[in-house]
Every structure is written in C-alpha cells, then in structure tokens.
N, C-alpha and C positions, 0 to 999 in steps of 0.2 A: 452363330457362335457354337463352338464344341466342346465341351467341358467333359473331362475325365476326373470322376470318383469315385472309381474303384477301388482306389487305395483306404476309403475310409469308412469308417467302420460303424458312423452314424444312419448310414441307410438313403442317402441323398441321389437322385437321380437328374437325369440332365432337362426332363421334361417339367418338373416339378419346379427345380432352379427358372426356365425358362416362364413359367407362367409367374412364378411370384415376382420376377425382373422387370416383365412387360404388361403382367396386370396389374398385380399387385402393389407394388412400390408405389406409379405415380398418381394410383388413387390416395393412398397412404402420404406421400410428400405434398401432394396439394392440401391438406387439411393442418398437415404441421408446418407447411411455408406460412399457409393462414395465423397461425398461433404466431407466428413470431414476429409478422408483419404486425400485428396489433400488438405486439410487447415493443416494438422498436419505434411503430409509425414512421420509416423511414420516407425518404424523397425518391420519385423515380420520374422520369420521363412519357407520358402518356403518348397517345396518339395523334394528339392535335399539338404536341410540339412543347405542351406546358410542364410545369413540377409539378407535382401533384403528389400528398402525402397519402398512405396505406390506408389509411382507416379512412378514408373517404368511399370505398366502397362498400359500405355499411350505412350511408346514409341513401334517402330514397332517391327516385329518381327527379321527384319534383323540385330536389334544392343539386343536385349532382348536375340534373342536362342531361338530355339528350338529344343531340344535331338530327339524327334520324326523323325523330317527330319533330323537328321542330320547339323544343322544350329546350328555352335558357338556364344555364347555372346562373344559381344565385348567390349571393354572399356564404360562404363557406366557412365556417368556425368549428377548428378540430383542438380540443385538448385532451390531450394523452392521460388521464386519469390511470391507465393500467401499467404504466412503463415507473413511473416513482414508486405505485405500492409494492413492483414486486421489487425493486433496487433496493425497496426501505425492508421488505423479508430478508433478502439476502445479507444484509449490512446485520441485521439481528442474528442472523445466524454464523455468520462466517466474517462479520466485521474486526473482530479480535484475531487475535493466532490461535488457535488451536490447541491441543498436546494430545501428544502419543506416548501413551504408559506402557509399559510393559508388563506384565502382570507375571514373568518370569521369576522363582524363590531366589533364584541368584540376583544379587544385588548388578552386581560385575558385567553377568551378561543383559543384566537388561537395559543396562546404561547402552552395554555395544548395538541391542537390538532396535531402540531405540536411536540411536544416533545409527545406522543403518536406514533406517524406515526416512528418519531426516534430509539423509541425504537426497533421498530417491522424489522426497515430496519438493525441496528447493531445486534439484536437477531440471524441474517439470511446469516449475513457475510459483512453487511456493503459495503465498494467501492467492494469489488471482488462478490457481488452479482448481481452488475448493469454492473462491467464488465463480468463477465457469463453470463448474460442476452444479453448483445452485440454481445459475441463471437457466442452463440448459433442464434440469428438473422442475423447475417453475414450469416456464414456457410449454415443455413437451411432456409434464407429467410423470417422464422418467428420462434418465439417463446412463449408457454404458461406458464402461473405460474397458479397453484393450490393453492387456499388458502385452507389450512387445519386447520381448524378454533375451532378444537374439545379441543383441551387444555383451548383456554378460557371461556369456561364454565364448565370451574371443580372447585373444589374446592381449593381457594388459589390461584386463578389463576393471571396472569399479561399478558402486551400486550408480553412482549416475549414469550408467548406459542407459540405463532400462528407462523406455520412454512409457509414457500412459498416456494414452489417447484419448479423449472423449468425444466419443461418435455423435454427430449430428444425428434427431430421429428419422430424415427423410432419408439417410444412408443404411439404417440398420434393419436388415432381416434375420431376425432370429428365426430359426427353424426349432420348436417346441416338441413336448413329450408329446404324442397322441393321448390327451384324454386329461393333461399334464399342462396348465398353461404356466406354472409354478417351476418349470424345470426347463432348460435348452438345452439341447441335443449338440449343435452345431449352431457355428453364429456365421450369418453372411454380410459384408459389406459390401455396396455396391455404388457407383456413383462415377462423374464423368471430371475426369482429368487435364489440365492444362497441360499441353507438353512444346520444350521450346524447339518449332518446327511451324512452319509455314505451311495452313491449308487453302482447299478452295472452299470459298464461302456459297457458289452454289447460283449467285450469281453473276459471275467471271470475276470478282473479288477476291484479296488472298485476306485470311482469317489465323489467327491461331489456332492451330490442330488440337482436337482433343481426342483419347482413347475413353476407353471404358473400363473402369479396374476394378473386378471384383475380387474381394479376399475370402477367403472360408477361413474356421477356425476351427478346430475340433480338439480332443483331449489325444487325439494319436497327430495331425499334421495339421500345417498353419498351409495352405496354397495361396496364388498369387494369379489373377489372370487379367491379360490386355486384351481388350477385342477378345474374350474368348479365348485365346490361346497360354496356355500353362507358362510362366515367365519363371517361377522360383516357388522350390517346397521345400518346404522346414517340417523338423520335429519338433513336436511342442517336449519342451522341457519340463513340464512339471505336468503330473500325475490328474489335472483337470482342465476345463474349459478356461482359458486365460482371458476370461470375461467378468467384468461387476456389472451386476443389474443393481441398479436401484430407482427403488419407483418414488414418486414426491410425495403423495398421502395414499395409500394403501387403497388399492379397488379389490377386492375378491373376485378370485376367477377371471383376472385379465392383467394381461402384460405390463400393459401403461396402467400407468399411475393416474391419478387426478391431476388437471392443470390448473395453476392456478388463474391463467388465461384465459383457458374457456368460459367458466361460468362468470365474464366479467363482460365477454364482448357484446351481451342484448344490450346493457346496461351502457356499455362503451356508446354503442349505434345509438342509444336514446338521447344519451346528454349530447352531442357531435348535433344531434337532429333540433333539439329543443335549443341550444346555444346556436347554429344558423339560424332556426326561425326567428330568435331574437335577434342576429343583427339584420335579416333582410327587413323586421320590422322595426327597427331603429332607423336603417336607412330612407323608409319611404317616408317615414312620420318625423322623423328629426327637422326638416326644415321650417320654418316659421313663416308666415304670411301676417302684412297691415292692413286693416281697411281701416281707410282716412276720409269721414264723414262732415262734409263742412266746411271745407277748405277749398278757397276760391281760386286759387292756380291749377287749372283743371292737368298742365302739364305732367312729364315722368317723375318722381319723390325719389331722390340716390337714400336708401339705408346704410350709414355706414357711424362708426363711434364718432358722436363730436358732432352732427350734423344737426341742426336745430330745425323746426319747420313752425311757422305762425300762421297765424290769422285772426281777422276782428272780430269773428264769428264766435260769439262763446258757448252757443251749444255745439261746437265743433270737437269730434271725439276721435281718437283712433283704437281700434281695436287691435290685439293681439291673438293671433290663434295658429295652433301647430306646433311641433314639437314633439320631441318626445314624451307618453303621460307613463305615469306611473302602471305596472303591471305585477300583482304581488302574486296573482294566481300562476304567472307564469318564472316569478324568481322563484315562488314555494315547491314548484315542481321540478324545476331544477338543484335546491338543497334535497329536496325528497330521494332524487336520484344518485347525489353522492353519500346522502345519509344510507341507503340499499349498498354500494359498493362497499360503504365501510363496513356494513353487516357481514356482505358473502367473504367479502377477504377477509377482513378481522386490523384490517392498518387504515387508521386516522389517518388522519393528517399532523396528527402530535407526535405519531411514528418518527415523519417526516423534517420534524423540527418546527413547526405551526401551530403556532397556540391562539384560538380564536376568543377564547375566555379563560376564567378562572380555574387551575386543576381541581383546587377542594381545599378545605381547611385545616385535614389533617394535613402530618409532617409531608414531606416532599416525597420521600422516598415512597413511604406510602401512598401519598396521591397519584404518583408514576404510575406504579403498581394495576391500582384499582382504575386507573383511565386507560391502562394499554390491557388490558386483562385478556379480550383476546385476541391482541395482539402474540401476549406473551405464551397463552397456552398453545397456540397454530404454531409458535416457534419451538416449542417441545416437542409436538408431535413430528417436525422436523429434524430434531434434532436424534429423537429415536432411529426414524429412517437413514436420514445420513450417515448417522455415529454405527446401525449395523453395515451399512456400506463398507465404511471406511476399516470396520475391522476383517468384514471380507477380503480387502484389497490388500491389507496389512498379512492377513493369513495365507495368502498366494503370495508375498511378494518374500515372503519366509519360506516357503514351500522351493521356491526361485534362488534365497542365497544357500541353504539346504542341499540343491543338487546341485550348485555354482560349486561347493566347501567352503564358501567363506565365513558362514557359521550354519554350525550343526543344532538343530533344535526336533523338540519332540512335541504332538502336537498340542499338548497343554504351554509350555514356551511360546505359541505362536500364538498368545491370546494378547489382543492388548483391550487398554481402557481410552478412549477419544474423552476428553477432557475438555470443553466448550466453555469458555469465557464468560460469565455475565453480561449481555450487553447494554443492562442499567448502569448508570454513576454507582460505583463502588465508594461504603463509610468503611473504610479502614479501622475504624477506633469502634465500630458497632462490630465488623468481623471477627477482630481479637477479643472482646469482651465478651462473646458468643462462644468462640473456641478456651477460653478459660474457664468457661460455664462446665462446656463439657469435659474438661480437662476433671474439672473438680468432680463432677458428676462420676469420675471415674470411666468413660469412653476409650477405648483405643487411639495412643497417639497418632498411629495413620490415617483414622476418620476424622481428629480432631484438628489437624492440621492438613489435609489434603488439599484444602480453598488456596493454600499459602504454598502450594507445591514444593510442600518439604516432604524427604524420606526420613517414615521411620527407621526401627531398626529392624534390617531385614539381615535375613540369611545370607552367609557371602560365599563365593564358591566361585 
C-alpha cells in the first residue's frame, strides 16, 4: 500500500499508518470482537459442522471437548446474564426521547437551532441512534461518531444531509497528542469492504471481492483510500476534527473508556461453568433404579404407570434409589454468582422487569428508588458522559450550519442543554405539587417548570 500525506498537517507518515494497520488494529479488534461476542452471544458454525454459541469459549476444556485428546463435550448450558443487564442500562438511559435545548437568549432562534439539531438526529435514525450509541459504549467502553458533513454543502442541500456515523471500535485508529491521550490529532478508519464484483477465493472458487478502505480525518482534509490508493479528498468544513469521542465511564489517562462487558466476563465463564456442571450432573444421577427383594418370578419387571407387581411373600420389598438429590451448596453458589454480577454492574433483575420478592413497605415510588439505587446512580453517571457527548456533537453540527449560512451563531448560541427523561413511573399530581412549592418559595419560573418542558419568558429577537 502507498499512502500520501503530505498534504496534512497532523504529522502522519506512511510507515507509522502501516504499523498501526498490520499490528496494531488486529491485536486491538480481536479483544473488541471478544467484548461483543459476550454482549451478543451469538450462533456461529464451528469446525466440527455444529452451532455453537460465543460464550462457550469461556468455559473449560473439560465440559467444551476436545477431539484432539480425546476429551467429550458434555452437556452445555449458556445463559446470557450480560446481554439483558446491558439492554436494561441502555433502556434507562436513552429508553425515553431525549431533548435538545438551546440555551440560545433568543427565544426565535433557539426554537430554529433546536429544530435544526432535530432534524439532523431523525435524518440518522432518531431514539435507535442514541440507543446504538449506548449499546456500542457499553460493549466497547467508548464510542465515536464521524460527522460527514459533505452533503450539506451541495447543492439543494438540507440539515438531513448530514450523516453521523458511529464507528465500530475494531475500525477506529485515532492517532493522539504525544504525551496527550486526552486529545486526537487525526482520526483513522480502517477496515475491509464488500464490493459488488466477483473474486477468487483462493481456492479456484469465485468469492465476493473485498477492498480495503482506509479514511483519515483531519481538521484541514477528510482523504479516502482503496487498497492504498487515494480514491477522493475533501476539505473539512468546519474549523476542527469532525470526530465525538465519548468514553462510557471515565478511565484517566486512556482513550477507552470502561466496559461494562469486561468486568462481567470472569463472572459470565463461572456461571456458564457452574450451570453445565449442574446439568451434566442432573444427567448422570436423574435416572431411578428398583431393587425387588422377595418376589418369586425371577423373570424381566416392565416399570411403566399402571403396572402392578405381587407376591405371597410378605417380607417382600422394593427399594427405590437414584435421581436427582437435592444440592444447596451448589444452587447457593450459583445465586452467589448473580448476586456478584448484580454488584459489578449495579442492574437487578428488578431493572429487568422481575420481582423475585417484596420491594419494601414504604410508598412505591420510593421503594423503586431505594431497590434500583445503583442502578440509578451508574445511570447518572452515564448520563453526564453522554449528555457532554451529545453537546459536543450539537457544538460541531452548529459550527457545520454556521459555515453552510443556514444559521449564523456565535459560540455561546452553540450551547445546548440534553434534557433526559426519568426512566422511573412518573406521579404527575406529586410533580406539580412540588413545582407550586417552589413557585411559592419564590424560584424562577424556568426552574420551576423545566420538568414540564414549558418556556419561560425569555428574550425574543
């Protein structure tokens, strides 16, 4: 591959590109394919021809098999414990819609900036783009969006040109400050492409052909490359990197973020481990055996419902034995291990809609409350993260209608507020009686009604 970057102005060379593409990435994508394999636990096709789900490779070898030695698989019981906690975060965070305030003095324009910003988030898929955005911060600890900003300066253009990407983590190479892991220099994407053309598969087979397409992004040119070879360069439009970083729970001094997958999978491979050994031990010991002492038809005894068996004999006895017996050391070690998941993540199973007992005696709401507790504080501290996201992307995508003319703002106008839902049952009749509290108290009507998404009165212009 030959790559030309001389035109840019981030300092990028082609040896450099080359080692992070062929060493770096697919050490990097095999640890993030792993994060999502256990957030999905999907079906694939092994090598002995069977289905076989993802988290099976997390169990040992003595219940998995292995043909080589000679070692049979044994009963196999996978359940997904990390795939509902993190569906039931995201539902708490981005379950509701959302709002984008404008924090603009003008009344006028912040209606416009706002219904601007609207368009561009429905153009893009609306709620299931902020939950993609979640799901991909979970799994991968962070997540970027590329704004591809090139539609709206064509001709005829509107804010729904503008598309917003969000990069998969085994595609993304940021290229960082020296010394700076807090800042990108230039953003790389790299990754292998479907394209509709006939190849050779290599064994006289024809295959669908794939390229290679790497994109750079920089604050001066957007490049484009196949195989290597420069395809299309743009100027970036707007005065910086047309990248949102956002990481899922804040790590110091490193890119990614915390997942909420990793610190689940020891815990994932124990239960998977401890749920097989119970059924290969249900399997052996489930059957039942009689011994029939006493009974003088020395022939075969058929056991089946309804079958009677006699004799004169009356110290004649039959014994029962087998089955499955009871094992409380090994049910208890299995609640031990989902009671541990519900600790590291912070989501019950009450998250999920499952009430195994009584919330509490106080009122409901408050019982809610004090049973998701934290639940609810992990979803604040997401909701910080995402919510400065989202007004990064809102601050570039003003920066974008700004040098478009479609509206002119300065960069206090480019601030907005993300406005997040409760995702507890809302009392209507406790909200209002709470904002007339403060009404009385003398508060500002815009704090006092903000819950009820009414405007006070603001400036108009």
């Amino acid at each position: 591959m030959e790559f030309d970057f001389s035109k840019l102005g981030c300092g990028v060379n082609a040896d450099f590109l080359r080692w992070l593409i062929e060493k770096y990435q697919p050490a990097r994508a095999r640890e993030f394919r792993r994060l999502y394999e256990y957030y999905s636990n999907r079906r694939y096709n092994s090598a002995a021809g069977q289905m076989q789900q993802a988290q099976i490779q997390g169990l040992p070898e003595r219940i998995r098999g292995n043909s080589e030695k000679g070692i049979r698989q044994k009963e196999i019981v996978i359940e997904n414990d990390i795939g509902w906690r993190i569906n039931s975060m995201n539902d708490f965070l981005f379950g509701r819609q959302i709002r984008i305030k404008s924090l603009s003095e003008s009344r006028n324009k912040g209606r416009r900036i706002e219904s601007l910003l609207n368009e561009v988030f429905e153009a893009n898929g609306g709620s299931e783009f902020f939950m993609s955005l979640a799901l991909l911060g979970s799994v991968y600890g962070f997540v970027d969006i590329l704004l591809r900003l090139e539609g709206l300066f064509e001709k005829n253009s509107a804010p729904r040109d503008i598309k917003l990407d969000l990069v998969p983590a085994e595609r993304a190479l940021p290229i960082l400050e020296e010394g700076d892991s807090g800042r990108i220099n230039c953003y790389l994407q790299n990754f292998r492409m479907d394209v509709n053309q006939a190849g050779n598969s290599g064994a006289g087979g024809i295959t669908r052909k794939q390229i290679q397409v790497t994109e750079l992004f920089s604050p001066e040119l957007l490049q484009r490359f196949h195989n290597g070879r420069l395809v299309s360069e743009l100027p970036c439009r707007i005065p910086e990197l047309p990248v949102v970083h956002i990481q899922n729970i804040s790590r110091p001094q490193s890119y990614e973020g915390a997942s909420d997958v990793a610190e689940l999978i020891a815990l994932q491979d124990e239960l998977n481990t401890r749920l097989s050994d119970r059924a290969f031990r249900v399997t052996m010991q489930s059957f039942k055996l009689y011994l029939a002492k006493g009974l003088e038809d020395p022939g075969p005894k058929e056991i089946m419902p309804g079958r009677i068996w006699h004799t004169w004999n009356q110290d004649a006895t039959i014994e029962q034995f087998g089955g499955d017996s009871a094992c409380p050391g090994e049910e208890s070690h299995i609640d031990q291990i989902r009671a541990a998941m519900d600790k590291i993540s912070g989501v019950t199973p009450l998250a999920a809609g499952v009430i195994r007992g009584k919330i509490g005696n106080l009122s409901s709401a408050v019982a809610l409350k004090m049973t998701l507790m934290g639940m609810l504080s992990k979803n604040e501290r997401r909701k910080a993260a995402y919510g400065d996201g989202i007004k990064q992307l809102c601050r570039k995508l003003l920066l974008a209608f700004d040098a478009a003319g479609i509206v002119k703002t300065s960069e206090e106008e480019r601030k907005v507020e993300v406005v997040f839902a409760d995702p507890l049952p809302e009392n209507t009749t406790d909200k209002l009686n709470e904002a007339i509290l403060k009404k009385e108290a003398g508060l500002p009507e815009e704090e006092v009604f903000s819950e009820f998404k009414a405007y006070s009165e603001e400036k108009t212009g």
